[in-house]
C-alpha positions as CSV (number, residue, x, y, z in Angstrom):
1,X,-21.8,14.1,11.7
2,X,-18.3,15.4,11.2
3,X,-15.5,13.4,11.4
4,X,-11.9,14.6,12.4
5,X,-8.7,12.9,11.0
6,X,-5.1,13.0,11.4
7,X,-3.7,12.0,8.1
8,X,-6.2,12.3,5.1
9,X,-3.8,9.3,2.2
10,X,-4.1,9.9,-0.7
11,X,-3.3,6.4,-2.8
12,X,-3.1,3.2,-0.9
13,X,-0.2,2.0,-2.5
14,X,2.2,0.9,-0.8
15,X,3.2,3.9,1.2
16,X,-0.1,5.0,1.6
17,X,-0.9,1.4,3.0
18,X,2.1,1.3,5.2
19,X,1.9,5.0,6.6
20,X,-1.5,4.1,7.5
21,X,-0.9,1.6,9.5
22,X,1.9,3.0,10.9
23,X,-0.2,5.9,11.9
24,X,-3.1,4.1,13.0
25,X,-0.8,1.8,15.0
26,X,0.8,5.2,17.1
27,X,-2.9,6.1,17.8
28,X,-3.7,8.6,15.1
29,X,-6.7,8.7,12.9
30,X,-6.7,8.3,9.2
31,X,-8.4,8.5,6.1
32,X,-7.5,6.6,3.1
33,X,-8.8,7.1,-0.1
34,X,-7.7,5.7,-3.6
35,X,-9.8,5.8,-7.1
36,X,-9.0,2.3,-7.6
37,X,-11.4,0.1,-5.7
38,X,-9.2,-2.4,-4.5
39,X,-5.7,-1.7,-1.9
40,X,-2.1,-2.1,-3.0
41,X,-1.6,0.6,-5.8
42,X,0.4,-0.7,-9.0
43,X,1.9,-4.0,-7.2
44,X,-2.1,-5.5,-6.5
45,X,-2.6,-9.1,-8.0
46,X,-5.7,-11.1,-8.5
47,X,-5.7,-15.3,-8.6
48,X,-6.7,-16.6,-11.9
49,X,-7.2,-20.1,-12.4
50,X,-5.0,-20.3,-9.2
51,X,-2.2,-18.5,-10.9
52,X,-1.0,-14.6,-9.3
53,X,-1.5,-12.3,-12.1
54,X,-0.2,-8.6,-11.6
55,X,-2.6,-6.5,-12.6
56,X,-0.6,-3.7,-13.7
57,X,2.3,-5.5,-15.0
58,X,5.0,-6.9,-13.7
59,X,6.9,-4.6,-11.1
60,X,10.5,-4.8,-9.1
61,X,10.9,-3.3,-5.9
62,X,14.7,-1.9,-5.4
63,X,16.2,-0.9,-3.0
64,X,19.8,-0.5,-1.4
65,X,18.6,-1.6,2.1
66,X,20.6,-4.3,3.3
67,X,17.9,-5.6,5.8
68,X,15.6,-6.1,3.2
69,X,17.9,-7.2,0.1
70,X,21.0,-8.6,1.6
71,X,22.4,-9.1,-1.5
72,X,22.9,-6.0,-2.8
């Protein structure tokens, strides 16, 4: 059976992530695919021993958005 799509995302980061559900939210179809088999690209964490480890490293989101950083 062939399936039709909207949006094929590539990376479920967190644009991918986002888009997709911003997508999927207006009523379109999509497909998200990532080689990594877990969501949240770079800024994913795991608990260990009840502590949040990053993954990948540490990362820092910027951004010059007041409504999200009203500090800047």
């Amino acid at each position: 059976m062939k399936r039709h799509y909207d949006f094929l995302i590539v990376g479920a980061g967190i644009f991918g992530a986002v888009f997709a559900r911003e997508a999927t939210d207006a009523g379109r179809s999509c497909l998200v695919i990532d080689r990594r088999p877990h969501i949240a690209g770079n800024i994913y964490s795991e608990t260990v021993e009840g502590i949040e480890v990053h993954r990948y490293g540490a990362h820092i989101f910027h951004t010059s958005n007041s409504t999200i950083s009203p500090s800047i």
